[in-house]
N, C-alpha and C positions, 0 to 999 in steps of 0.2 A: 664684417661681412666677407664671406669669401667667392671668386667668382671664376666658373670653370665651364673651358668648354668642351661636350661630348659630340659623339658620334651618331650614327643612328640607334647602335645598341646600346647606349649611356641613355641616351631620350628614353626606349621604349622600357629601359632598366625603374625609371623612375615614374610606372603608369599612375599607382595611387598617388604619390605628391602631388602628378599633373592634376587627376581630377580635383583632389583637394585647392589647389591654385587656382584650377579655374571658376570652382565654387566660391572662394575669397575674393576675385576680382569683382569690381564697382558692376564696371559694363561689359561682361566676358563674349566673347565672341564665339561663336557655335566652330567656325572653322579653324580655330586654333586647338581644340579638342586635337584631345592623340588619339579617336576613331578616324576623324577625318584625316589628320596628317598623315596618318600608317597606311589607310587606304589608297591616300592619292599619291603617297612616294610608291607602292607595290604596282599600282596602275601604270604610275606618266615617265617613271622617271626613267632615267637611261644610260648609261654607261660614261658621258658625258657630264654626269650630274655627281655631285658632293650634299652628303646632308652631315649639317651641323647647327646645336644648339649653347645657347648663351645661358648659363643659368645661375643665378645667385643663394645663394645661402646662408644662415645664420644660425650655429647651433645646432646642428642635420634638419631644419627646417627651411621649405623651397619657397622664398618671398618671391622668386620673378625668374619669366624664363622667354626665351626668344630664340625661336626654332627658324632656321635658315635651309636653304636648297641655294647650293653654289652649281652653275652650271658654265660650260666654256663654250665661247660662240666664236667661231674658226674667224680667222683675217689672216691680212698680213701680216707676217712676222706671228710671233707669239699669240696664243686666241687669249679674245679677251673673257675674265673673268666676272661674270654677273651674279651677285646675290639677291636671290627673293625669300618673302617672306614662306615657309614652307608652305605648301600646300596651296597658292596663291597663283601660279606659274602659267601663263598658255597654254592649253590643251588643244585638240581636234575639233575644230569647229567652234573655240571658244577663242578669241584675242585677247580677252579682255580676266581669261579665268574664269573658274567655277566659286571663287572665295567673292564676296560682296564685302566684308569687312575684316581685315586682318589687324593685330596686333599683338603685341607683346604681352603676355599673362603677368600681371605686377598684383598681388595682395592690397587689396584697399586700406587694410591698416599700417604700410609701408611702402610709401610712394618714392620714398629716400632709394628702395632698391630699383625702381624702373627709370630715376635716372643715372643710377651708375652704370646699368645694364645701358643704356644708349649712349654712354662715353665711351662704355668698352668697344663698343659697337662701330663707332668712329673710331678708334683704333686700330682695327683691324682691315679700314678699307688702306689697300697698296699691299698688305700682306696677306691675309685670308683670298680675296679679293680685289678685282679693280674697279668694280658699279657696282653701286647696289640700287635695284629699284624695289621699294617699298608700297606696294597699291592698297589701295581700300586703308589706308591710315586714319583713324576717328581725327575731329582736328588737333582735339584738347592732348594729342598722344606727346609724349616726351620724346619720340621716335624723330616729330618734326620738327623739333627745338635741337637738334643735333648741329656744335658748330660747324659752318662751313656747307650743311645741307640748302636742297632745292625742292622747294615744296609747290605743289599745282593742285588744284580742284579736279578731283577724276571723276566724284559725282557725286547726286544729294538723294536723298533717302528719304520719302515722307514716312511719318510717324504718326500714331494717334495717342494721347493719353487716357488712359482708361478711367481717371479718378471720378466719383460720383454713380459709376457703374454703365450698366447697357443703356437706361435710359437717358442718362444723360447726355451721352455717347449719342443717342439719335436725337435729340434735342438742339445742339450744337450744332446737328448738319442740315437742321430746320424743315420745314411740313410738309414742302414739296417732297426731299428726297425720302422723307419718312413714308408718303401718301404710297410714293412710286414703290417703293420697299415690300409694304404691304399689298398693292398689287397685285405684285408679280408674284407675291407669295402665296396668295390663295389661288391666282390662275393655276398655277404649278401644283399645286394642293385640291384643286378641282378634276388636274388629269390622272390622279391616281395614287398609290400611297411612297408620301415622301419620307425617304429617312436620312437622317446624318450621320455616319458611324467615322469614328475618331479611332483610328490606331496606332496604338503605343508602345504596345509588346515586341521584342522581336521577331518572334514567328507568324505573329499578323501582320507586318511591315514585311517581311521575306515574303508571305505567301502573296498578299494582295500588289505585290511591285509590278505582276506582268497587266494586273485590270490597267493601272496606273499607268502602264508603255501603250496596253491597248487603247484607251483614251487620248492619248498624246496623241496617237497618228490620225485622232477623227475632229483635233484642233487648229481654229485657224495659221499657228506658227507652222502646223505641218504643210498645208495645202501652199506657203509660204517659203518651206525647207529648212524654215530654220526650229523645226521643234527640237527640245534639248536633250530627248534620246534617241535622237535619229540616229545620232553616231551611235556604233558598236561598242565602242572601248567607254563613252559614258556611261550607256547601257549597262556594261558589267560594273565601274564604278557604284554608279547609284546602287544597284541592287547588291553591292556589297557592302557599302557604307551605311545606307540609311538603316537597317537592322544593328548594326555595329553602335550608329549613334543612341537608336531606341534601348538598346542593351542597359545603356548608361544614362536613361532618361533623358534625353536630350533631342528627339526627334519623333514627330505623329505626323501620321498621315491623315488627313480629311479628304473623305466621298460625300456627295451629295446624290442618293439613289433615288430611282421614280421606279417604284413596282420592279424592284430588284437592278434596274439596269440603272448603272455610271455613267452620268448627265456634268458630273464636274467633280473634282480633285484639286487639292492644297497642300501642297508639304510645309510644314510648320517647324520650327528649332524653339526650344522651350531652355530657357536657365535664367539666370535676373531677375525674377520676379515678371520677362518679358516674353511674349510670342512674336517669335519672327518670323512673318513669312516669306519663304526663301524663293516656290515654283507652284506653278497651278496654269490650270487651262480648263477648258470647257467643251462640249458635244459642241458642234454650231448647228446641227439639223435641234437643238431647242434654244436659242441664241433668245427668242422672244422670250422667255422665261426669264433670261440673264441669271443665270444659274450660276456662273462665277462670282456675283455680287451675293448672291441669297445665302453659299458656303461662307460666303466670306464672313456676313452675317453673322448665321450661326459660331462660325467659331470668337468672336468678339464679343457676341453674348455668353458663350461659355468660358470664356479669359476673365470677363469682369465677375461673373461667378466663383469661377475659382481664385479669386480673389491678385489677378494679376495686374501690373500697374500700368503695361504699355503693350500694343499691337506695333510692330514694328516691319515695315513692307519691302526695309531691304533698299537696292540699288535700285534706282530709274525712276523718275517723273509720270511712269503712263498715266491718262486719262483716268482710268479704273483707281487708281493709289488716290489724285487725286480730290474724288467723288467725297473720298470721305476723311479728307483732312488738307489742312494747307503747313502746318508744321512740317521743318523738313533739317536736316543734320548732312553735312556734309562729309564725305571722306577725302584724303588726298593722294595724291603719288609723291614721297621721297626718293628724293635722287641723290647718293652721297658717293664723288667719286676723286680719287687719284690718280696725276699725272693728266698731260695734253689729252692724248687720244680718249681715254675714260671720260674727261671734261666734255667732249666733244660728243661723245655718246650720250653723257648726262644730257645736254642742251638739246639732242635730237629725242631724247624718251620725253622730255619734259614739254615740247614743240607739239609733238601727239598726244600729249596727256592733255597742253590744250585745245586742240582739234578736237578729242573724243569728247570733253567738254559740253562740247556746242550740241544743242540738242536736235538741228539741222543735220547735222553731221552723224549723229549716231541713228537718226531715222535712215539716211540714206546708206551708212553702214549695214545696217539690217537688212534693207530691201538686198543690196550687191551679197551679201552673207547668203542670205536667202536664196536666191540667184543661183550661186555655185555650188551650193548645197544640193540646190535640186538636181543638176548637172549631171552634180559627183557621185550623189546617191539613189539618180532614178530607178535604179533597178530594186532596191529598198535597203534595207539596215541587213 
């Protein structure tokens, strides 16, 4: 096995291996994709930042690859050097990142190479690097089995499994939620004519991205501050990346329309055999409808149809994830560092990793987020 590391034009040198890799991993992650990564280095990154990837090989074929952003954070003396996972990093109004689950691309038939890749990986913190913070790591990752690493819970992810189909699926969540379901779906279907359209293509993911901003600002996270294209420089992200991921099958958009008007929205990541939902929001002048729950609906009836195995809701606990499942997977923050001060930095990322933990704690992050959002961006986007 041979194992080499590039630059960013080495990465983007090797697009089809990547897609072909991430097709071959067990449980591939949507933001390890090199639409995503290209788009959010062109976006975020800065003069301050280094990209580089880890990647293994055998025979000119790519078993495992692990795409880094090294960026330098000023101090005393020498600044110190942080490596994250690419595309995973803090942005504009996000702390926390735009990535819900990152990891290392490893071929499911060759697990041998995703732990060599996270040796090499420790190897190179004190030289490439002097921290590395690792977020959104699945638990089972080899990434947290790293000797001498510091691992924390950054957060848990409900899941639903799809097997047995839609009906089962409501059967499971038992007659009340079912009764309520049906409800609220012929109320909504009484005011006039409802449609679901799914977008897949890119030029209907590019075209329909401004309904999808327009909508966001008439949601409660807006009236809030903290809806997620409030920012400007997200703004151009998404609407450049999600076309990019659609390109490659890997990204739909769901609307939920009443007599042509957008009543609610889901952005969806498809690969696995799984639907992830990553963002969605809703009208709140039709809130009694719950129009967030009815998309949400529809597209899990259309996943068990298309013969998919698992709805997967991503980062965060809300009420809504909830509703309709108690299954839940955790991600974590790796901490792998070299030397006093680095250690020091390790123990203060990992101190917040368990802070943001606490589910007290990220409620009232939000509200304060919110807060300052409104503040900063009264005047609008």
């Amino acid at each position: 096995m041979k194992l080499r590391l590039v630059d960013l034009d080495g990465f983007l040198d090797c697009a089809r291996a990547w897609k072909e890799l991430l097709a071959a991993c067990e449980n591939p992650s949507p933001f390890m994709s090199q639409a995503w990564i290209a788009s959010w280095w062109q976006c975020f990154s800065g003069p301050e930042m280094d990209f580089m990837c880890l990647l293994a090989e055998r025979d000119g074929r790519l078993l495992a690859g692990l795409p880094l952003s090294v960026r330098r954070i000023p101090g005393p003396g020498r600044a110190l050097r942080l490596a994250e996972l690419a595309g995973s990093a803090p942005v504009p109004t996000r702390g926390m990142g735009l990535a819900d689950r990152a990891d290392m691309l490893c071929r499911a038939d060759a697990p041998g190479a995703g732990r060599e890749l996270a040796r090499a990986l420790g190897s190179l913190v004190g030289e490439r690097f002097d921290l590395a913070l690792l977020v959104g790591v699945p638990g089972g990752s080899a990434l947290a089995r790293i000797p001498g690493a510091r691992a924390g819970i950054r957060s848990l992810s409900p899941y639903l499994p799809l097997d047995g189909g839609w009906d089962a699926c409501l059967a499971r969540r038992g007659r009340g939620f079912t009764r309520t379901l049906r409800r609220r779906r012929r109320a909504l279907r009484a005011s006039g004519r409802v449609e679901h359209v799914r977008l897949d293509a890119p030029d209907g993911v590019a075209a329909d991205i401004e309904r999808i901003f327009a909508l966001s600002r008439r949601c409660r996270a807006a009236r809030r501050g903290s809806d997620l294209f409030r920012h400007p420089a997200l703004a151009r992200f998404f609407a450049r990346t999600l076309p990019a991921m659609a390109a490659d099958g890997l990204c739909a958009c769901h609307v939920l329309l009443l007599d042509g008007q957008a009543l609610a929205y889901e952005i969806c990541f498809e690969l696995g055999g799984r639907v992830l939902s990553y963002t969605g929001a809703f009208d709140e002048r039709f809130a009694r409808f719950s129009p967030g729950t009815l998309l949400t609906a529809e597209i899990i009836a259309e996943a068990c149809a298309r013969g998919r195995r698992e709805y997967d809701f991503l980062r965060g606990e809300e009420d809504y994830k909830l509703r309709w499942t108690a299954a839940r997977r955790c991600e974590l923050e790796v901490a792998l560092s070299a030397g006093a001060v680095a250690g020091l930095g390790a123990a203060a990322l990992m101190a917040g990793c368990a802070l943001r933990a606490s589910p007290r704690l990220t409620a009232l992050d939000g509200r304060v987020s919110g807060l300052w959002n409104r503040l900063r961006w009264r005047s609008g986007p």
